[in-house]
DORONU-724861 format. One line per 4 residues: number of its first residue (from 1); for each residue x, y, z of N, C-alpha, C. Coordinates in nm, 4 decimals. Layout:
! DORONU-724861
NUM> X,Y,Z,X,Y,Z,X,Y,Z | ... $
***
This chain:
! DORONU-724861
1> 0.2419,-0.7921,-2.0424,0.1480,-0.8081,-1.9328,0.0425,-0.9094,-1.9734 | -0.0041,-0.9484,-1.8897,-0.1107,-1.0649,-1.9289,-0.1932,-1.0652,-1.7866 | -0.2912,-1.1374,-1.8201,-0.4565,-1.0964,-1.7355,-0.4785,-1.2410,-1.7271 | -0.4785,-1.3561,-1.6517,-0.5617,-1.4875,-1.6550,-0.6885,-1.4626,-1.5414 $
5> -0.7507,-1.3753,-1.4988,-0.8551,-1.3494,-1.4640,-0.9798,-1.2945,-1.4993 | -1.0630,-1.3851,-1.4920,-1.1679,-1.3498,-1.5286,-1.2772,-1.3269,-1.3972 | -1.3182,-1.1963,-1.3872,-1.3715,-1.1516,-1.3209,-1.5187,-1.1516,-1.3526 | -1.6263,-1.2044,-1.2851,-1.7552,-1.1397,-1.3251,-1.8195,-1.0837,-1.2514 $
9> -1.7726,-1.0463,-1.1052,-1.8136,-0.9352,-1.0218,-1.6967,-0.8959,-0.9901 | -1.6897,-0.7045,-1.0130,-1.5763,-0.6394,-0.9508,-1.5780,-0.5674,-0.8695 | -1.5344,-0.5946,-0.7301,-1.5730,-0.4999,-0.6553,-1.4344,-0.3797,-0.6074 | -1.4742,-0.2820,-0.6253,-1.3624,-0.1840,-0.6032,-1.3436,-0.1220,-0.4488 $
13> -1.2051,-0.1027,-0.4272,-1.2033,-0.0222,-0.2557,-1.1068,0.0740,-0.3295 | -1.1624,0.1875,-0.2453,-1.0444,0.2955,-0.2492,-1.0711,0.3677,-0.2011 | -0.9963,0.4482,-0.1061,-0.9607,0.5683,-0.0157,-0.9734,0.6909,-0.0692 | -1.1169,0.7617,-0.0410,-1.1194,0.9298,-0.0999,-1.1111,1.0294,0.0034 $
17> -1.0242,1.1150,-0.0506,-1.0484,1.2264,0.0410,-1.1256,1.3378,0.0051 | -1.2114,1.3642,0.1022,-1.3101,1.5085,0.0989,-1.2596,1.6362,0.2024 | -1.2443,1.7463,0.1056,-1.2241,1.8217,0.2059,-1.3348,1.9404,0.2490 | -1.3164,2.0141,0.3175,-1.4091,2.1166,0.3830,-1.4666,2.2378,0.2410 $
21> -1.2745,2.2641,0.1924,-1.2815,2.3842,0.0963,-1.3367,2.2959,-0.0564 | -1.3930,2.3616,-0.1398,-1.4695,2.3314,-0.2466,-1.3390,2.2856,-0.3247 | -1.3041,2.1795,-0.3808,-1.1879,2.1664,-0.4927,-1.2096,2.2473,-0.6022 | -1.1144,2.3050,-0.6463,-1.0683,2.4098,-0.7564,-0.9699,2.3817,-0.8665 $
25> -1.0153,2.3823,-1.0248,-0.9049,2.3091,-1.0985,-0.8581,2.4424,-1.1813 | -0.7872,2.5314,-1.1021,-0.7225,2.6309,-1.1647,-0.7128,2.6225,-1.3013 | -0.6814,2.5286,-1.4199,-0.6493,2.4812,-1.5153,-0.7948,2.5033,-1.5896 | -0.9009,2.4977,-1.5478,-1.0386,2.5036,-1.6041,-1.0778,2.6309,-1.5893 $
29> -1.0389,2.7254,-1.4952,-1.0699,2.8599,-1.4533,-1.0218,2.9774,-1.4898 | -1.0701,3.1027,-1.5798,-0.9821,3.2234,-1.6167,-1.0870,3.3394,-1.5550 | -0.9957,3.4205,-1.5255,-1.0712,3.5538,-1.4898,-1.0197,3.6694,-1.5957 | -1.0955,3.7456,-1.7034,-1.0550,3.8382,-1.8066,-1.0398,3.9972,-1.7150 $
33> -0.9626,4.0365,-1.7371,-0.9396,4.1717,-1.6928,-0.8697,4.2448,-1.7781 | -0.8663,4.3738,-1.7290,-0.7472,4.4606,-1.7859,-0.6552,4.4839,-1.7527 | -0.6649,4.4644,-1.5730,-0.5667,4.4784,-1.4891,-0.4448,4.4309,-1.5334 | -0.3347,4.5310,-1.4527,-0.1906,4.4132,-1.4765,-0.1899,4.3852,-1.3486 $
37> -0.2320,4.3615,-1.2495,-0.2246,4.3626,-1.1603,-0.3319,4.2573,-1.0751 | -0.3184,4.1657,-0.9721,-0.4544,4.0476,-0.9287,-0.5129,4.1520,-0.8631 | -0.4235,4.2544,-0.7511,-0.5045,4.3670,-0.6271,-0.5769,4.4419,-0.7496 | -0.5903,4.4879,-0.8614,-0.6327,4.5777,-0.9420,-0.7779,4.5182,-0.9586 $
41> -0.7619,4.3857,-0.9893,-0.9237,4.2925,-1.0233,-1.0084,4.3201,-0.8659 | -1.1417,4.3464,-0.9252,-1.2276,4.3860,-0.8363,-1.2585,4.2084,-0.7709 | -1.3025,4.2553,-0.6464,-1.2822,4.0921,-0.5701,-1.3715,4.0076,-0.5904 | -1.4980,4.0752,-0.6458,-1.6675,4.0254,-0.6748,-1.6148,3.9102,-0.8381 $
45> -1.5031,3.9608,-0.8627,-1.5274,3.8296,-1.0210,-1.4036,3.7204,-0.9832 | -1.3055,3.7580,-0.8361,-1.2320,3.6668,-0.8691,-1.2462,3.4883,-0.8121 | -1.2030,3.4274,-0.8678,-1.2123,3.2999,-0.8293,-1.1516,3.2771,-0.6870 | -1.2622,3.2221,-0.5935,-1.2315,3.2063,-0.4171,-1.1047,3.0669,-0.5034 $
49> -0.9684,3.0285,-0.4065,-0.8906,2.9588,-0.4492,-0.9148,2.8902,-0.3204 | -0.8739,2.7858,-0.3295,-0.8994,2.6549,-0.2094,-0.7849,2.6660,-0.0861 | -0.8485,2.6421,0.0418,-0.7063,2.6704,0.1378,-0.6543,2.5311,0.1304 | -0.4958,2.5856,0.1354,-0.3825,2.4244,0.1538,-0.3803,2.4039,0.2400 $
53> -0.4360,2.4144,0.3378,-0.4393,2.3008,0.4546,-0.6181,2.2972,0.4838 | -0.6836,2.3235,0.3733,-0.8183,2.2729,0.4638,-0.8976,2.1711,0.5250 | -0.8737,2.0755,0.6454,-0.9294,1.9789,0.6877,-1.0300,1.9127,0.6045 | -1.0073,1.7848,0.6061,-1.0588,1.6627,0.5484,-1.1008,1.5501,0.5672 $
57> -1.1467,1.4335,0.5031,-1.2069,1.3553,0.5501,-1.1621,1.2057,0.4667 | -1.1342,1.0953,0.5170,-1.1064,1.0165,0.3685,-1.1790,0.8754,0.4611 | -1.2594,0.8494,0.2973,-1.3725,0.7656,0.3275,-1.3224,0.6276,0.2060 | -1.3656,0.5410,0.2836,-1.3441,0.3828,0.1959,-1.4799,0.3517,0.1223 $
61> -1.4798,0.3200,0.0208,-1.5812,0.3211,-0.0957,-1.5484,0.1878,-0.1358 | -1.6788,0.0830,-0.1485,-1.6983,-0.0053,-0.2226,-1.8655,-0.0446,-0.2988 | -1.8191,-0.0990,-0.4198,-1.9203,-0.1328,-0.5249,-1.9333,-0.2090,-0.6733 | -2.0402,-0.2732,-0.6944,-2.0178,-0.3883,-0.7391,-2.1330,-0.4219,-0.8407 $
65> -2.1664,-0.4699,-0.9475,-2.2942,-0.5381,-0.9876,-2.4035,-0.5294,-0.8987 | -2.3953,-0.5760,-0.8074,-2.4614,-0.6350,-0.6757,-2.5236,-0.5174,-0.5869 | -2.4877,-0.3954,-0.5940,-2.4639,-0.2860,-0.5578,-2.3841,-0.2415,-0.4502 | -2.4203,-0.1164,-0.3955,-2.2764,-0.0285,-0.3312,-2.2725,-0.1071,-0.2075 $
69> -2.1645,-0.0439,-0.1166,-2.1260,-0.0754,0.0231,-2.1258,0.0451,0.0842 | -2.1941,0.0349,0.1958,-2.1926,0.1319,0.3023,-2.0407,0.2181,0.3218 | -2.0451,0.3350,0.3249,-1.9246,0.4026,0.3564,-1.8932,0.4096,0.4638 | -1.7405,0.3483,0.4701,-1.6698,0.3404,0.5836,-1.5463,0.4906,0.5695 $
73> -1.5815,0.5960,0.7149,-1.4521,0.7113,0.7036,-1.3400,0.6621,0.8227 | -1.2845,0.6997,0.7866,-1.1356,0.6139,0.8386,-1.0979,0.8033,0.9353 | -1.0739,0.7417,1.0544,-1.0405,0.7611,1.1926,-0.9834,0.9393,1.1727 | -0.9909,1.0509,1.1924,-0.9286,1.1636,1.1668,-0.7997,1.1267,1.2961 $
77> -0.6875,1.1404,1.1944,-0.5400,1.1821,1.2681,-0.4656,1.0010,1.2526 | -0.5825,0.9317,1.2172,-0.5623,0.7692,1.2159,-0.4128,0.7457,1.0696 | -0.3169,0.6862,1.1210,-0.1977,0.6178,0.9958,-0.2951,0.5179,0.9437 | -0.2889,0.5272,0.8007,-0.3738,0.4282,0.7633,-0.2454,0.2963,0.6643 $
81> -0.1884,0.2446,0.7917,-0.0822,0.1542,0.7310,-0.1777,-0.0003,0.7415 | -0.1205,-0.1043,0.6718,-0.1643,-0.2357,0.6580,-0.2626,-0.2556,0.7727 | -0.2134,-0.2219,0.9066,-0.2704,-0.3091,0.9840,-0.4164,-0.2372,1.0349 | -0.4264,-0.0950,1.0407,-0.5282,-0.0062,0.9909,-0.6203,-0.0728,0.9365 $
85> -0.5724,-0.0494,0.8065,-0.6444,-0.0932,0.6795,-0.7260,-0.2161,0.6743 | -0.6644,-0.2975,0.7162,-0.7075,-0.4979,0.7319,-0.8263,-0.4855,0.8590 | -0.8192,-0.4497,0.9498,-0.8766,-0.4234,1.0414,-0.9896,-0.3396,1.1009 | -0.9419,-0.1829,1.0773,-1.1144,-0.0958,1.0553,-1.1513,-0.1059,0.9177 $
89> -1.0851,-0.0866,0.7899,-1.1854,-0.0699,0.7072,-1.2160,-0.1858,0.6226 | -1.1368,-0.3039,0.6332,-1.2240,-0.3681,0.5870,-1.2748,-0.5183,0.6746 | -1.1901,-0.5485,0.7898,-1.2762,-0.6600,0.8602,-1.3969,-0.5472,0.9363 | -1.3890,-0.4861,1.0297,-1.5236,-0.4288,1.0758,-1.5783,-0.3507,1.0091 $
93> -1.5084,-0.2762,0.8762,-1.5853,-0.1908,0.8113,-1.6536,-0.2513,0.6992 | -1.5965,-0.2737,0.6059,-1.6778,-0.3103,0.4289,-1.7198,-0.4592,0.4293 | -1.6021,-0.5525,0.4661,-1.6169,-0.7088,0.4663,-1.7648,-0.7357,0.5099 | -1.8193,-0.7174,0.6538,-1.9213,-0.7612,0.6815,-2.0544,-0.7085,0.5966 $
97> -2.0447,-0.5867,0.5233,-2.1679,-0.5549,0.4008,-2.1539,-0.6596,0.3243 | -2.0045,-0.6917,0.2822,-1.9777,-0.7378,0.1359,-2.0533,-0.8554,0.1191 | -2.0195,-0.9226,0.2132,-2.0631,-1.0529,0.2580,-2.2364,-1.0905,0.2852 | -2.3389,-0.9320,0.3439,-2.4627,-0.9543,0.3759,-2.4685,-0.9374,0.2035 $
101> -2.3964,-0.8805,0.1180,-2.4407,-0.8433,-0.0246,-2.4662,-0.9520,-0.1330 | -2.3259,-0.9969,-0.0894,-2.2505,-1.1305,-0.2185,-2.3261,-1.2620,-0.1610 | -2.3528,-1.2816,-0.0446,-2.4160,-1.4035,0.0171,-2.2925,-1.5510,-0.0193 | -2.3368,-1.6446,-0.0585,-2.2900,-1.7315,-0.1720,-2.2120,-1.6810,-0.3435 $
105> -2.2510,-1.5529,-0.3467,-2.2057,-1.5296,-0.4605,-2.0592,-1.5342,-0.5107 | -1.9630,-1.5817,-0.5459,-1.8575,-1.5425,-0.5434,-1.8011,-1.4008,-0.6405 | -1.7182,-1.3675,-0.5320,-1.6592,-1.1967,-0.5810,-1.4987,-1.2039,-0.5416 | -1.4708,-1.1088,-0.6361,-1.3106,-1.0962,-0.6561,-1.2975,-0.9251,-0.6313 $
109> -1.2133,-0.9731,-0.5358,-1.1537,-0.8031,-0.4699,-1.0339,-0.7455,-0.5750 | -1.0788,-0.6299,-0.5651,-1.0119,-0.5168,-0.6903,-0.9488,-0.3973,-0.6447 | -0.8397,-0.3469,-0.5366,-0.7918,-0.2582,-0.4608,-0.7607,-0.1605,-0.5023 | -0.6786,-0.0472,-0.4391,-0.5978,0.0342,-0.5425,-0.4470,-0.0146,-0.5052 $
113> -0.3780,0.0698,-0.5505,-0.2727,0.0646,-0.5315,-0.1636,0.1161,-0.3961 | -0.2507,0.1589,-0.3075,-0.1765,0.2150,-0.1777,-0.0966,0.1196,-0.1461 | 0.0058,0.1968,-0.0491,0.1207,0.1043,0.0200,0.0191,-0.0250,0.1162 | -0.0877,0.0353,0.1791,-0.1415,-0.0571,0.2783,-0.2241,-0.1534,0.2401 $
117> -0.2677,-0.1261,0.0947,-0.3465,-0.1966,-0.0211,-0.2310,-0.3663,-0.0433 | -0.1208,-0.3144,-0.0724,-0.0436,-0.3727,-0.1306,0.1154,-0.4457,-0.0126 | 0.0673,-0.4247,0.0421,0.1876,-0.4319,0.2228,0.1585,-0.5787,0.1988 | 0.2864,-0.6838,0.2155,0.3103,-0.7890,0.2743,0.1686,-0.8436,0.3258 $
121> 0.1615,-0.7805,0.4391,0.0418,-0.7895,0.5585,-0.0815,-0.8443,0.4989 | -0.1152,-0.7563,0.3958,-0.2583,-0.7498,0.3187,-0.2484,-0.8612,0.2411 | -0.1656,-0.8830,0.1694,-0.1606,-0.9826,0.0363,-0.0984,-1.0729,0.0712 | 0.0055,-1.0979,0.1670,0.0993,-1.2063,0.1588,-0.0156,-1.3665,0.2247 $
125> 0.0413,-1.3968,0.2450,0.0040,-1.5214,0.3437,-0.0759,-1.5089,0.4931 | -0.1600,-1.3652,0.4555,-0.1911,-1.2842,0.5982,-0.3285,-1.2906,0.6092 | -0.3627,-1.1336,0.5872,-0.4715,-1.1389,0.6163,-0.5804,-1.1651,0.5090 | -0.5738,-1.1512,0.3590,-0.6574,-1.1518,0.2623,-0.6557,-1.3490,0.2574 $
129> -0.5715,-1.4155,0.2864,-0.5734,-1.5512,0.2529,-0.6370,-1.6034,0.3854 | -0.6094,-1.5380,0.5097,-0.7206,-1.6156,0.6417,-0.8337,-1.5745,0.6026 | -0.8982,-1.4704,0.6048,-1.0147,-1.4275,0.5650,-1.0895,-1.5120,0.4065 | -1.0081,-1.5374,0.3718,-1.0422,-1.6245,0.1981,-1.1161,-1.5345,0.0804 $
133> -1.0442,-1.4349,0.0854,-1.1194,-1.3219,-0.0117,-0.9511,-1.3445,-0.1135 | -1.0546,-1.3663,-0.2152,-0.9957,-1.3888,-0.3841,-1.0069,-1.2578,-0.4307 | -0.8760,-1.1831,-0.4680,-0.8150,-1.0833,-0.4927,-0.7234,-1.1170,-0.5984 | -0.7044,-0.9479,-0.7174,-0.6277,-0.9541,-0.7870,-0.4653,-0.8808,-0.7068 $
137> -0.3666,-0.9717,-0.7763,-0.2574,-0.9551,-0.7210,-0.1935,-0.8373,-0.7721 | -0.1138,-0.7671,-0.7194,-0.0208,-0.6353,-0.7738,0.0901,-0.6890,-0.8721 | 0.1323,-0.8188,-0.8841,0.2246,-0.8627,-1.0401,0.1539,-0.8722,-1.1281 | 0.0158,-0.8711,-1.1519,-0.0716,-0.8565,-1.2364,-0.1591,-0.7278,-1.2844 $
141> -0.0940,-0.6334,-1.1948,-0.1546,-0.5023,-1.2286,-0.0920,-0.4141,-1.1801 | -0.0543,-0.2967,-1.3180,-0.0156,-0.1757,-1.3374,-0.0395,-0.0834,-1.2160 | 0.0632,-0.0336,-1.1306,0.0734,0.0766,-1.0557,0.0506,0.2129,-1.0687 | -0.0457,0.2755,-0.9947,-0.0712,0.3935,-1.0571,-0.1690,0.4386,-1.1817 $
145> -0.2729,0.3283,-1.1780,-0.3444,0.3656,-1.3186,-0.4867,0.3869,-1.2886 | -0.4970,0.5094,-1.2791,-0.6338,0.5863,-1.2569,-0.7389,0.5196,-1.3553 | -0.6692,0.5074,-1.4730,-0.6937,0.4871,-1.6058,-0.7821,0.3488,-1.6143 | -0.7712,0.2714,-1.5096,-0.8242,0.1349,-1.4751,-0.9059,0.1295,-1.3698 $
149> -0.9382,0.2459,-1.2942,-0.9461,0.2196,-1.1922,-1.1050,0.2591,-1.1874 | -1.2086,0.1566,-1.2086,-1.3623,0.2722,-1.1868,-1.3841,0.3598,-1.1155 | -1.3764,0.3585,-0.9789,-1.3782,0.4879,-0.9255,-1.3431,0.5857,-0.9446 | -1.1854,0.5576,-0.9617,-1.1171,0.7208,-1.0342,-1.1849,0.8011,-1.2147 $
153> -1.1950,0.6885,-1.2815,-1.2513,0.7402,-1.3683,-1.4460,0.7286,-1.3803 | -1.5062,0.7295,-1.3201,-1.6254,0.7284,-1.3311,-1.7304,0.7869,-1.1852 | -1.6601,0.6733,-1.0792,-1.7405,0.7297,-0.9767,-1.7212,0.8299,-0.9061 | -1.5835,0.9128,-0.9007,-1.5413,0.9871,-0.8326,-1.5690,1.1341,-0.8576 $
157> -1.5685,1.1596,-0.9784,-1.6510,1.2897,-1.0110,-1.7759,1.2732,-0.9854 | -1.8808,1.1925,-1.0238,-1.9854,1.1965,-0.9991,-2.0292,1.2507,-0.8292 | -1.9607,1.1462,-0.7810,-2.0085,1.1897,-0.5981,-1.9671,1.2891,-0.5651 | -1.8220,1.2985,-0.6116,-1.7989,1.4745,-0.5338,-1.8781,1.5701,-0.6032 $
161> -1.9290,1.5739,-0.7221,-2.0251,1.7014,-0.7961,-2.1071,1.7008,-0.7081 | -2.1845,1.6089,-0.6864,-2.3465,1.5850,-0.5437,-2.3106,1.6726,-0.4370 | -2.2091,1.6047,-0.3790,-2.1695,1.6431,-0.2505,-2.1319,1.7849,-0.2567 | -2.0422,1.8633,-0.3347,-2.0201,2.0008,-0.3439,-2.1115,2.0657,-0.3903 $
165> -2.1935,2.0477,-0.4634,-2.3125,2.1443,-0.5481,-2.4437,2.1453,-0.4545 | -2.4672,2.0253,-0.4027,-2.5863,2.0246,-0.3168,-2.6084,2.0855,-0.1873 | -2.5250,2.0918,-0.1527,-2.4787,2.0672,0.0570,-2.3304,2.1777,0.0612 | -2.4171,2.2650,0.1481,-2.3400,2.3606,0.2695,-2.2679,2.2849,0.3525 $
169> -2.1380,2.2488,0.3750,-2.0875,2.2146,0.5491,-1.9580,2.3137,0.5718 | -1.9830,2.3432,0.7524,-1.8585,2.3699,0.7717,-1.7342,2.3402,0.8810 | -1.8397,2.1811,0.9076,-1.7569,2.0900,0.9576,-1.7618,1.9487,0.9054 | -1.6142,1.8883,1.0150,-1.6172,1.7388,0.9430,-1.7351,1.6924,0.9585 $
173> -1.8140,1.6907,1.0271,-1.9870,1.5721,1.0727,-2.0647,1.6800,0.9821 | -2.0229,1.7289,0.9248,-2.1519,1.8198,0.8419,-2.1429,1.7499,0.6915 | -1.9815,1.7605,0.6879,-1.8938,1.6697,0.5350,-1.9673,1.5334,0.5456 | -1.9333,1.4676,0.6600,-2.0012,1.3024,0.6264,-2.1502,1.2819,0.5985 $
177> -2.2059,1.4155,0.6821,-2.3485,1.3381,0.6612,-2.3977,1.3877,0.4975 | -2.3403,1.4748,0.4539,-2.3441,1.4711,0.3130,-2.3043,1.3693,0.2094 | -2.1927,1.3411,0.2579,-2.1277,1.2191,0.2023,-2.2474,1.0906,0.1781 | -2.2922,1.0836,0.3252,-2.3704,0.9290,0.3820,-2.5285,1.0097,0.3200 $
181> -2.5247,1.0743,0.2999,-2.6993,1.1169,0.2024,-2.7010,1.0923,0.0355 | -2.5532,1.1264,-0.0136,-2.5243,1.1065,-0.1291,-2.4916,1.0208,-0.1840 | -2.4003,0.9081,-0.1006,-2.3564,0.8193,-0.1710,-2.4644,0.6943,-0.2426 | -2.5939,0.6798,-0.1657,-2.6969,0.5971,-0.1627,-2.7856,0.6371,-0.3448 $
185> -2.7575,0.7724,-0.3474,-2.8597,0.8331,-0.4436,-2.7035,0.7989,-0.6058 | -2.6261,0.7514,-0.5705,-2.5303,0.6916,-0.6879,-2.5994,0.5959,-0.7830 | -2.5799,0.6457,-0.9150,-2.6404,0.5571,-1.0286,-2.6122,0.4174,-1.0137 | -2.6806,0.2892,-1.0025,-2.6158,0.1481,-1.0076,-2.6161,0.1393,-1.1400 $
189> -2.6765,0.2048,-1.2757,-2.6580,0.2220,-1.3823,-2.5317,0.2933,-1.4434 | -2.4689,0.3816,-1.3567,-2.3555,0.4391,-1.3798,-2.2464,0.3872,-1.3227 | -2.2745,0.2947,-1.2250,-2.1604,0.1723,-1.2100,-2.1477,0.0434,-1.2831 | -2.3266,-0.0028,-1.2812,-2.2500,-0.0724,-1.4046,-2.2045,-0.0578,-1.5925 $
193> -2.2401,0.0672,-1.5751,-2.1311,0.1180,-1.6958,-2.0427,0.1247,-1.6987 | -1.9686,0.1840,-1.5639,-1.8557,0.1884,-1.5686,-1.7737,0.0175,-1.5380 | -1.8157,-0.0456,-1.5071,-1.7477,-0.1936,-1.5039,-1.7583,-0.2691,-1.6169 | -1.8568,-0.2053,-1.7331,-1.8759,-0.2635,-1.8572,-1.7510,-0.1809,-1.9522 $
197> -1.7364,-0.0814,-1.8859,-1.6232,0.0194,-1.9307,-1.4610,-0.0600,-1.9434 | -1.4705,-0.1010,-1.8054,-1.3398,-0.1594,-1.7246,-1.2632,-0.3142,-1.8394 | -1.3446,-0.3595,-1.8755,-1.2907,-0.4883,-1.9376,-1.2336,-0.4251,-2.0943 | -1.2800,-0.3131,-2.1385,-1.2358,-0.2313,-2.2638,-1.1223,-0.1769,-2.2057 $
201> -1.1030,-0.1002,-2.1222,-0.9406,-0.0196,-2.0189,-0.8492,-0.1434,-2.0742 | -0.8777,-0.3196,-1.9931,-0.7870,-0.3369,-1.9855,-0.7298,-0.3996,-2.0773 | -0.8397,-0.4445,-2.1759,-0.7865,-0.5145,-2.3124,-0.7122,-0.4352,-2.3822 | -0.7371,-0.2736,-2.3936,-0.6611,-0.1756,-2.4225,-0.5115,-0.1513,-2.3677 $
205> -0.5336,-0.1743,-2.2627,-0.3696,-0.1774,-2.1816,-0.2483,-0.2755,-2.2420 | -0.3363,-0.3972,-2.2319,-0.2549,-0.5093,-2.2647,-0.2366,-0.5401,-2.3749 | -0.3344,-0.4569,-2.5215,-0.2877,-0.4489,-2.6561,-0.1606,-0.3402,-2.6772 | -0.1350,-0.2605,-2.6096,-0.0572,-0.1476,-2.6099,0.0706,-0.2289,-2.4683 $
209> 0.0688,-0.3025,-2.3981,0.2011,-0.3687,-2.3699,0.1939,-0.2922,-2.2174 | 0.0956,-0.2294,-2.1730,0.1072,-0.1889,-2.0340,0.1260,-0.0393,-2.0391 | 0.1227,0.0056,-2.1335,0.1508,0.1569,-2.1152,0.0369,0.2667,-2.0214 | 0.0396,0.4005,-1.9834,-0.0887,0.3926,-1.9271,-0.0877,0.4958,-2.0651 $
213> -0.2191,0.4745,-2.0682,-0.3115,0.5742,-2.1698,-0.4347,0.6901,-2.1186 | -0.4120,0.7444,-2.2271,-0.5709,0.8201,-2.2179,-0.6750,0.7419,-2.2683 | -0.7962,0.7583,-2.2132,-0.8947,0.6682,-2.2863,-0.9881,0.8036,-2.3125 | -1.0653,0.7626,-2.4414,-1.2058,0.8380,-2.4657,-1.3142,0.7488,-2.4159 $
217> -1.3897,0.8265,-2.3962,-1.5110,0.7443,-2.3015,-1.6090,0.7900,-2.4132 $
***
């Protein structure tokens, strides 16, 4: 693998979902009993478990040196395929911040890896090249790597801890306006750590030949 980009503003997009029920990492959680039995455990110690279908919310996140971008939530019941994507969230949604942000500055777009991220549509000869936004390409970067990805490893715990620990909701407009109170109060110190982070990920990647890794932080 090899990298001929040099980036000195990175700005990240990616699609989170929030849901209603509190996320639960079973894997972090034990309840001690004597019981052999779960009906035997008294109900006051056991861990509430998250419902599988609890309604949600998935919001487009961008941020940069420069600082954040207004959160854009993407349509409830909305397919969020290429043409979605190119269109609400980032020509009427993020593009026009990016742009009151970066001014003259030049910036290089940093996606994830979704199908609609990565669709013909988006990257080919379409819409990222009419628009003239300089983007890293998907033959140049590893599929699937959380491991690279700032948001996934830095910003994404942070906001959901805010948002779940702080704020009661028990609807979707109760979820966003938590969302849209919290996202503003995000460290620009803890982003740009984490992008000072990002150039160590990938020199690491590409000394190791592309593998994905664990990193210690």
């Amino acid at each position: 693998m090899r990298f001929d980009i040099l980036i000195f503003e990175t700005r990240k997009l990616l699609l989170l979902l929030f849901t209603l029920a509190t996320p639960v990492n079973s894997q972090n959680d034990s309840v001690y009993s004597e019981a052999r039995k779960k009906k035997q455990v008294p109900a006051t110690i056991l861990i509430r478990e998250r419902e599988h279908f609890s309604h949600g919310i998935m919001v487009s996140v961008g941020l940069s040196r420069m600082g954040k971008i207004s959160v854009v939530f993407v349509e409830p019941g909305a397919k969020v395929n290429s043409e979605y994507y190119c269109d609400q969230v980032l020509r009427q949604g993020l593009f026009p911040d990016i742009q009151a942000k970066c001014n003259r500055h030049h910036w290089t777009l940093q996606q994830g890896g979704a199908p609609s991220h990565t669709a013909r549509n988006t990257i080919g000869l379409n819409f990222l090249h009419l628009e003239n936004v300089t983007f890293i390409k998907p033959d140049v970067w590893l599929p699937n790597s959380p491991g690279l990805n700032q948001v996934d490893y830095a910003i994404w715990g942070d906001l959901e801890q805010k948002v779940y620990l702080r704020h009661k909701f028990a609807t979707i407009e109760q979820l966003k306006l938590a969302i849209f109170e919290e996202w503003p109060n995000l460290s620009q110190r803890l982003i740009n750590s984490s992008i000072d982070e990002w150039r160590r990920r990938l020199e690491k990647t590409v000394e190791d030949r592309g593998r994905h890794l664990e990193f210690d932080l």
